[in-house]
C-alpha positions as a LaTeX table, in Angstrom:
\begin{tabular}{lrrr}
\hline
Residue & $x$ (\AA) & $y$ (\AA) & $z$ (\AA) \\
\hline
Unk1 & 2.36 & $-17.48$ & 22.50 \\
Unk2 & 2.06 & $-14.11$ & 23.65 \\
Unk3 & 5.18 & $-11.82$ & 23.74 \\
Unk4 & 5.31 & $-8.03$ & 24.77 \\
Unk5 & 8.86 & $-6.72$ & 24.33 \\
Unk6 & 9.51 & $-2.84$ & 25.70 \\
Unk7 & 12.55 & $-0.91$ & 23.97 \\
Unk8 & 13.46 & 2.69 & 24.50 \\
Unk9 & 15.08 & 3.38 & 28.03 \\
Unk10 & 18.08 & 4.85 & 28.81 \\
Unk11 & 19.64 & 7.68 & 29.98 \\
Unk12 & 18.10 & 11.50 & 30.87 \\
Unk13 & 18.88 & 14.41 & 32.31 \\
Unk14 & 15.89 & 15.74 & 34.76 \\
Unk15 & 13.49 & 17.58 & 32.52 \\
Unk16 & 14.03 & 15.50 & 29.56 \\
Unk17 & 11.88 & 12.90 & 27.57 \\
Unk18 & 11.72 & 9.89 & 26.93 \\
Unk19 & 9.65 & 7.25 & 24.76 \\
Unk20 & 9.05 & 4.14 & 25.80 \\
Unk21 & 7.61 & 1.38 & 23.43 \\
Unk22 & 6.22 & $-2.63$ & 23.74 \\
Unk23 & 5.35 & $-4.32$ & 20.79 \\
Unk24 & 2.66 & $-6.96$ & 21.21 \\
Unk25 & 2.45 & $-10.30$ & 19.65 \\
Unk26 & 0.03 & $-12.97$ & 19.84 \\
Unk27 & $-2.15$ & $-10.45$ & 21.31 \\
Unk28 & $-4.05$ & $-7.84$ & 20.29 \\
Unk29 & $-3.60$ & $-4.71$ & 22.07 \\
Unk30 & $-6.08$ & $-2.65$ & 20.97 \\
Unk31 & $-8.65$ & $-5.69$ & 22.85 \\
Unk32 & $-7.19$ & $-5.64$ & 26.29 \\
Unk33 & $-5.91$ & $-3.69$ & 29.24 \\
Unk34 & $-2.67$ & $-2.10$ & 28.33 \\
Unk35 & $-0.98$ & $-1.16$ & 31.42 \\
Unk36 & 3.20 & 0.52 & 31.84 \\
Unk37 & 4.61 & $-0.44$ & 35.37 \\
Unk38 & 7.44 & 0.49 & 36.80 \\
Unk39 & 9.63 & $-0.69$ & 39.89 \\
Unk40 & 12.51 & 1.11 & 41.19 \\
Unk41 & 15.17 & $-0.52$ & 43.57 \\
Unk42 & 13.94 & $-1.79$ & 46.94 \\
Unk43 & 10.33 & $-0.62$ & 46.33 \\
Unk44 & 7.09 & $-2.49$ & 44.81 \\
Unk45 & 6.30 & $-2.36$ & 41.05 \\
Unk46 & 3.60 & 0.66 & 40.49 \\
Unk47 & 0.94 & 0.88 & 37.83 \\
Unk48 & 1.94 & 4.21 & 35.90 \\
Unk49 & $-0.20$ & 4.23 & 33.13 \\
Unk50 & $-3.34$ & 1.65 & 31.94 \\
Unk51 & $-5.58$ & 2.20 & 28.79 \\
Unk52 & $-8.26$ & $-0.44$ & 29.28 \\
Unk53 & $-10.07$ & $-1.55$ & 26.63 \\
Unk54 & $-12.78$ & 0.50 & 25.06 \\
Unk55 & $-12.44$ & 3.08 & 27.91 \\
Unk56 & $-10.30$ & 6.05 & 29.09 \\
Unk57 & $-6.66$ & 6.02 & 29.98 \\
Unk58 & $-5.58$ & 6.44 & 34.02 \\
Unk59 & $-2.50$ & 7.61 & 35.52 \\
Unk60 & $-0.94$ & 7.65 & 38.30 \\
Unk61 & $-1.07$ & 10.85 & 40.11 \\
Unk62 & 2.82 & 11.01 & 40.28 \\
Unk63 & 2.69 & 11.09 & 36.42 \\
Unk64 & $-0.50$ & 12.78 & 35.86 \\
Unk65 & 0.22 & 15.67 & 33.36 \\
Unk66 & 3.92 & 14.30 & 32.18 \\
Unk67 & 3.65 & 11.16 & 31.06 \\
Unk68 & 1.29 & 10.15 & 28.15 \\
Unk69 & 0.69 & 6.48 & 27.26 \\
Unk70 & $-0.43$ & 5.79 & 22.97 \\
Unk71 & $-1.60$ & 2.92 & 21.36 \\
Unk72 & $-0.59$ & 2.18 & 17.69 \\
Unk73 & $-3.31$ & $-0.45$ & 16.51 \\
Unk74 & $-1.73$ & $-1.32$ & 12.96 \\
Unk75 & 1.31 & $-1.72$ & 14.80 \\
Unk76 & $-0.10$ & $-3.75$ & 17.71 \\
Unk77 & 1.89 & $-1.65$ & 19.76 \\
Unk78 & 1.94 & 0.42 & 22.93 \\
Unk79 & 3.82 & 3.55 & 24.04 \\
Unk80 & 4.54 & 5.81 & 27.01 \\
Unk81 & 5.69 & 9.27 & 26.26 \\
Unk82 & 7.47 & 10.81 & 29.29 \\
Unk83 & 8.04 & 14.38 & 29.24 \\
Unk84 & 9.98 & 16.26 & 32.54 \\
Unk85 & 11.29 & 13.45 & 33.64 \\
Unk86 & 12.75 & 13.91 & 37.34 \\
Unk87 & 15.26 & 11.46 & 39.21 \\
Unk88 & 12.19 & 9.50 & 41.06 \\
Unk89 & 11.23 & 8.41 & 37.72 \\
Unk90 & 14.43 & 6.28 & 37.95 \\
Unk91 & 13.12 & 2.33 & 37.53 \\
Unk92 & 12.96 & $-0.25$ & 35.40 \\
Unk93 & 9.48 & $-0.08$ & 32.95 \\
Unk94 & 7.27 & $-2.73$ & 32.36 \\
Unk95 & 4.53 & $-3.47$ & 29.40 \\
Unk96 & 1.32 & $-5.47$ & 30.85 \\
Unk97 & $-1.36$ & $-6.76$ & 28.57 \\
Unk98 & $-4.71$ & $-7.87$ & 30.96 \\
Unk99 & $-6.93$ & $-9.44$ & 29.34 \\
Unk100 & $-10.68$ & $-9.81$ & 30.81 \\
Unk101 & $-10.01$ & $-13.30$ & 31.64 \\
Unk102 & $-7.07$ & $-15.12$ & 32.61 \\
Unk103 & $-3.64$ & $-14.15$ & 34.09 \\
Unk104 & $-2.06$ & $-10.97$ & 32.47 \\
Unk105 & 1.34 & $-11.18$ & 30.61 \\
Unk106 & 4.26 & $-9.06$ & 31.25 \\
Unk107 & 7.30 & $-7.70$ & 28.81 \\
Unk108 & 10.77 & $-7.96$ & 30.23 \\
Unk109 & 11.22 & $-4.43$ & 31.49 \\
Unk110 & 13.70 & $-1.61$ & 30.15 \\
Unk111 & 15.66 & 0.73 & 32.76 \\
Unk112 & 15.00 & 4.62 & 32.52 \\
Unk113 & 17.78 & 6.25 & 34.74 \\
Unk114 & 17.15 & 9.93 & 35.14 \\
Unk115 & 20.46 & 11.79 & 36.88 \\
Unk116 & 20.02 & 14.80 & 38.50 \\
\hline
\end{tabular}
């Protein structure tokens, strides 16, 4: 059974950081798409972040330059490192695992509020 659980959210002032983390089980990570969404209130969940699979990492171009998203392999884990965080980085974050075939799986989300 494949679980991704996210931890880390909270709380920030605009220009802070934040670290974001989702721990993979029953999965490897480091052998699918590894993708952090995010959806605030009243809008559509967004891809912020994907590192597929033996290629690059993307970002969205809101993000681009701010946010950083890590793999740990040994750990089976996956991180998004958000530096500068403004208010309209306000949502709730979500961990996706894709793999090639087959429907993706999703983590449960954890809410990064940024105040102004």
């Amino acid at each position: 059974q494949v679980q991704l659980v996210e931890s880390g959210g909270g709380l920030v002032q605009a220009g802070g950081s934040l670290r974001v983390s989702c721990v993979a089980s029953g999965i490897f990570a480091s052998m699918v798409d590894m993708g952090w969404y995010r959806q605030a209130p009243g809008k559509q969940r967004e891809l912020v972040a994907v590192w597929p699979s033996g290629s690059s990492t993307n970002y969205a171009d809101s993000v681009k330059g701010r946010f950083t998203i890590s793999r740990d392999v040994a750990k089976n884990t996956v991180y998004l490192q958000m530096n500068s965080l403004k208010p309209e980085d306000t949502a709730v974050y979500y961990c996706n695992a894709q793999p090639r075939k087959g429907a993706g799986y999703w983590g449960q989300g954890t809410q990064v509020t940024v105040s102004s």
